[in-house]
MARZA-744372 format. One line per field, with one value per residue (C-alpha): x, y, z. Coordinates in nm, 4 decimals. Each point is the difference from the previous one (the first is absolute). Example, Ala and Ser with C-alpha at 12.3 -4.5 7.8 and 13.67 -1.06 7.14 Angstrom:
2
X <- 1.2300;0.1370;
Y <- -0.4500;0.3440;
Z <- 0.7800;-0.0660;
This chain:
110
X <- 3.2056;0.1441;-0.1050;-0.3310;-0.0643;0.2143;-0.1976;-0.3271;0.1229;0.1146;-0.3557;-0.1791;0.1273;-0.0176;-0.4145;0.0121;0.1890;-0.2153;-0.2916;0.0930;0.1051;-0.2374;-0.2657;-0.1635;-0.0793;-0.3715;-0.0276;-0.2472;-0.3429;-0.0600;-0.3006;0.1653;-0.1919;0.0275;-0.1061;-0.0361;-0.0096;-0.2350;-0.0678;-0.2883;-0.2866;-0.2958;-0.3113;-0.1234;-0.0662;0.4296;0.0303;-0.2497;0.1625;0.3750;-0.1562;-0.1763;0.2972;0.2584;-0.1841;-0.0175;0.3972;0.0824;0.1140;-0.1762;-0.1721;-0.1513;0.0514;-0.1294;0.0256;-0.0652;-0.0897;0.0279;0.4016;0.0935;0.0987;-0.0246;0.0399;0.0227;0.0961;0.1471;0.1497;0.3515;0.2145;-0.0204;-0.2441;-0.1492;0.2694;0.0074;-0.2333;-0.0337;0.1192;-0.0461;-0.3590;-0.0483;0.1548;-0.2552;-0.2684;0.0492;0.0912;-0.3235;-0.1915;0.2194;0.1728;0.3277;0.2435;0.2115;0.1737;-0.0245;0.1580;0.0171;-0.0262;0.0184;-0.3034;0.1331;
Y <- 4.1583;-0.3626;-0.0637;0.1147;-0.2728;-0.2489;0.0679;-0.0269;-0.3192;-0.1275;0.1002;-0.1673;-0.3171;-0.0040;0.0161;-0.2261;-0.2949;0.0633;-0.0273;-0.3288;-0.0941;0.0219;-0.1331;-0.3431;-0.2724;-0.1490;-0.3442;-0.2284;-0.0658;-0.3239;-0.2345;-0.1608;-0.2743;0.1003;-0.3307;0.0346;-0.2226;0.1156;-0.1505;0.1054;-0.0003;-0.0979;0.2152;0.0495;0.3598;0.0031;-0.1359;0.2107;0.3312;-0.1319;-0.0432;0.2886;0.2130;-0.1519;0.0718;0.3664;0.0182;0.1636;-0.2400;-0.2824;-0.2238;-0.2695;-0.0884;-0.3998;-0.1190;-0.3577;-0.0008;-0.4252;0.0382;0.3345;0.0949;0.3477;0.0558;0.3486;0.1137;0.3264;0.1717;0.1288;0.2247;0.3000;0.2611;-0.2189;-0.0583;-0.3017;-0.1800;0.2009;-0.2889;0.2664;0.0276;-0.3639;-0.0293;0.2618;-0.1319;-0.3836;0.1610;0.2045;-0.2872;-0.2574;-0.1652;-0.1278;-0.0510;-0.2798;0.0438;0.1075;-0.1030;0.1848;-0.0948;0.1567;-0.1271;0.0065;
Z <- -1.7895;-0.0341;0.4170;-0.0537;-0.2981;0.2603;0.2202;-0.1819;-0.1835;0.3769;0.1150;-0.2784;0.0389;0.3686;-0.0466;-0.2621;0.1700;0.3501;-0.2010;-0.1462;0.3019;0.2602;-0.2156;0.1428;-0.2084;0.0010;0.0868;-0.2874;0.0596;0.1567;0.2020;0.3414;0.2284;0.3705;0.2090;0.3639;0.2255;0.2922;0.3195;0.3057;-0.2397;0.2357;-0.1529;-0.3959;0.0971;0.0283;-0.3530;-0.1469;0.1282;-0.1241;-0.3204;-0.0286;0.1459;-0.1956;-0.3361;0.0431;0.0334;-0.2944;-0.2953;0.1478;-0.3122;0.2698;0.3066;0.0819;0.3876;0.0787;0.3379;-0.0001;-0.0705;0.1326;-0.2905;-0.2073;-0.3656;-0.1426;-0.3009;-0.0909;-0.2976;0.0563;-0.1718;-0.2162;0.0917;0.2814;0.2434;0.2323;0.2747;0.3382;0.2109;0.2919;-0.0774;-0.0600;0.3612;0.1656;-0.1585;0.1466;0.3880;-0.0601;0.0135;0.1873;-0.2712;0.0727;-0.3086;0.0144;-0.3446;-0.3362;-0.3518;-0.2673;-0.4057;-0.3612;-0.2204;-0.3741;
């Protein structure tokens, strides 16, 4: 009688520590500033696709490319439920259409 309520006492505190545990914590909720610096820009038609492409990555607020200084601007929110930028996607997106990245920076806007 006095293993079985080891055992169950053993048993219940087993689950409860794993489940305390193993759980992840949620970063905050925050806007970043992702500026690129781009380089073979030769047609509008290249900056207009970028644009375009770049604002349907999920949590995208805007994306602004200046085609005179070869430099992108896009803002995303960061954090909680939404997760971070796609820096993959940003990456296929700019060899689709014959972008070359140079660099990019990244910033927290308070």
């Amino acid at each position: 009688m006095l293993r079985k309520i080891i055992f169950s006492i053993l048993c219940f505190t087993a689950l409860l520590c794993s489940k305390t545990t193993f759980s992840q914590e949620i970063s905050p909720e925050r806007n970043s500033e992702y500026t690129f610096t781009l380089n073979k820009i030769k047609h509008q038609e290249q900056v207009d696709n970028v644009t375009t492409q770049t604002g349907t990555i999920k949590n995208v607020s805007s994306c602004k490319l200046d085609w005179l200084n070869y430099k992108m601007v896009v803002l995303v929110k960061e954090g909680g439920t939404h997760g971070v930028l796609s820096l993959e996607k940003i990456k296929a997106i700019l060899i689709k259409n014959n972008v070359a990245l140079v660099k990019f920076t990244k910033k927290e806007i308070k």
